[in-house]
C-alpha positions in Angstrom: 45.4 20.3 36.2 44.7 16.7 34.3 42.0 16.2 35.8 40.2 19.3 35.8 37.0 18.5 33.8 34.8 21.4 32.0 31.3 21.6 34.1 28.0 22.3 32.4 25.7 24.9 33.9 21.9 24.1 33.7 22.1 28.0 31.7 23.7 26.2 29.1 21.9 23.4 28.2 19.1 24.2 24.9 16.0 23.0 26.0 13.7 21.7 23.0 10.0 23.2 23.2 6.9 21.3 22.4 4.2 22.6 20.4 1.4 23.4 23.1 -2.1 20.8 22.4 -3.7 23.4 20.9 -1.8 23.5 18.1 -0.9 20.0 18.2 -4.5 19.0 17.8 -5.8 22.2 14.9 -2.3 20.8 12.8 -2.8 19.8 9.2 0.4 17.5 9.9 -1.2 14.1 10.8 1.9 12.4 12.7 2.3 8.2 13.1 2.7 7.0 16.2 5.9 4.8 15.7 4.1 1.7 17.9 3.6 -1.6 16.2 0.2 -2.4 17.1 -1.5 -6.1 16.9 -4.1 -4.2 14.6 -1.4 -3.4 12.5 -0.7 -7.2 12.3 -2.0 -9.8 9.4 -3.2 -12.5 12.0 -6.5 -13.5 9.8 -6.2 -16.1 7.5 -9.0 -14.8 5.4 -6.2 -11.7 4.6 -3.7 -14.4 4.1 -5.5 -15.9 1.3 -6.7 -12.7 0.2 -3.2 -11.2 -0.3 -1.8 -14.6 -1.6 -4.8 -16.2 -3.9 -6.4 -13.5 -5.6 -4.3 -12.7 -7.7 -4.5 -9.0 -7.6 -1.8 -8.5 -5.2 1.7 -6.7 -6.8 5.6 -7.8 -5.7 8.7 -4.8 -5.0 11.8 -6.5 -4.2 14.8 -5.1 -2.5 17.2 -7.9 -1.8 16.8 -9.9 0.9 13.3 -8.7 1.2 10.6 -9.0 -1.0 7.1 -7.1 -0.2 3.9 -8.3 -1.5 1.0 -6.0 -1.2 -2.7 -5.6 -2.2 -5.1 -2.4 -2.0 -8.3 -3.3 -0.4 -11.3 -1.3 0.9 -10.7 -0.3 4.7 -13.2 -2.4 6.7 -14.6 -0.4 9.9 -12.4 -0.1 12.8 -9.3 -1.8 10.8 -5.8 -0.2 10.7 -5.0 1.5 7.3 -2.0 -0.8 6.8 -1.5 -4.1 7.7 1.7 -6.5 7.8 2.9 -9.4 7.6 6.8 -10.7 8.3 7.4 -14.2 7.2 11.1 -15.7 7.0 10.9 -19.4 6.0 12.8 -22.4 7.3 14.1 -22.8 4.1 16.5 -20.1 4.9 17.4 -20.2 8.4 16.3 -23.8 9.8 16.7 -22.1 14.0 14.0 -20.7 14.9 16.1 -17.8 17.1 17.3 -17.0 13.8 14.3 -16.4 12.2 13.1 -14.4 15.3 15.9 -12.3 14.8 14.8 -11.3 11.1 11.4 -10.9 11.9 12.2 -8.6 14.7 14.8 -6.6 12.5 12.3 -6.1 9.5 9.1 -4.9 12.4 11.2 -2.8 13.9 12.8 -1.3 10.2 9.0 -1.4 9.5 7.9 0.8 12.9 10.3 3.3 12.1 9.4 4.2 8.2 5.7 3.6 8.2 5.1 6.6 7.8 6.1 6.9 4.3 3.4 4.4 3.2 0.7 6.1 5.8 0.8 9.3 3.8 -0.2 7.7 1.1 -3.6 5.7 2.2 -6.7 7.2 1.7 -9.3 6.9 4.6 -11.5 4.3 3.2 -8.5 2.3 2.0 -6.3 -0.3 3.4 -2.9 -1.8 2.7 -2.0 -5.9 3.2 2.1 -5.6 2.9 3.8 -9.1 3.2 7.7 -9.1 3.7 9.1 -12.1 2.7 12.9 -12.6 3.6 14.9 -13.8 0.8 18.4 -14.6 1.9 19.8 -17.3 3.6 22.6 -15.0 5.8 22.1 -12.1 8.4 22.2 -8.4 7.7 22.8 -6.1 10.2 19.7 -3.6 10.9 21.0 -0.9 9.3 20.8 -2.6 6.1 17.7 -4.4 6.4 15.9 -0.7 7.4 17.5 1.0 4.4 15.9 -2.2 2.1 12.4 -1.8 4.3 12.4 2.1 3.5 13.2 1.6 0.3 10.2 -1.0 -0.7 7.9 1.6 1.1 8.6 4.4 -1.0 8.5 2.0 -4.2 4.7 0.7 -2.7 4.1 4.7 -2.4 4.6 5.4 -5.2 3.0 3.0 -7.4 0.0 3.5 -5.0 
């Protein structure tokens, strides 16, 4: 029959098993909860001019983003990395366009922060500025590749 469609049985599906919170909580493996978090945000304008004006901060650059970042000690109660997503109106003069970037690059930034966690010491922090470069769209895909790829340079030259 044509329309005769295979069934599945509950007996076949694979069910995934969590580790129980014992184990979760005694692990060595200290996992990132992928959340973007207003802590996680550069809102102070003391970082701004921090990151910007003195001079010690160091630029990656992985066309259409650049990533400007500084090292600093960890003040108490602040996140270990902190970012900041600026597209200018320079490069796209609507604002729902530069809403659109910014949203791309956080979300690019949610998924891989990871990589750049691992490598911040507890009494450390991280400023990271993206700053878009290109005046065109790029579909997420691209733009995450590009944000993965400036974390691992950062990483490494951490």
């Amino acid at each position: 029959d044509l329309h005769s469609f295979p069934t599945r049985r509950s007996s076949d599906l694979e069910i995934a098993t969590l580790p129980d919170r014992e184990t979760r909580l005694n692990s060595t493996y200290k996992m990132v909860a992928p959340t973007f978090s207003k802590k996680e945000r550069i809102v102070s304008k003391k970082l701004m001019e921090t990151l910007f004006e003195k001079g010690d901060s160091q630029a990656v650059t992985a066309f259409p983003l650049k990533a400007v970042y500084l090292p600093i000690d960890r003040p108490q109660g602040g996140a270990p990395v902190q970012v900041l997503i600026s597209v200018p109106k320079k490069r796209f003069k609507h604002a729902v366009d530069r809403n659109r970037v910014k949203r791309q690059v956080r979300e690019a930034f949610r998924c891989h922060k990871e990589t750049i966690y691992e490598h911040i010491t507890a009494d450390r922090q991280l400023l990271v500025a993206f700053i878009w470069l290109s005046d065109r769209h790029y579909v997420s895909a691209e733009i995450e590749r590009r944000v993965s790829k400036l974390l691992h340079k950062i990483a490494q030259q951490l």
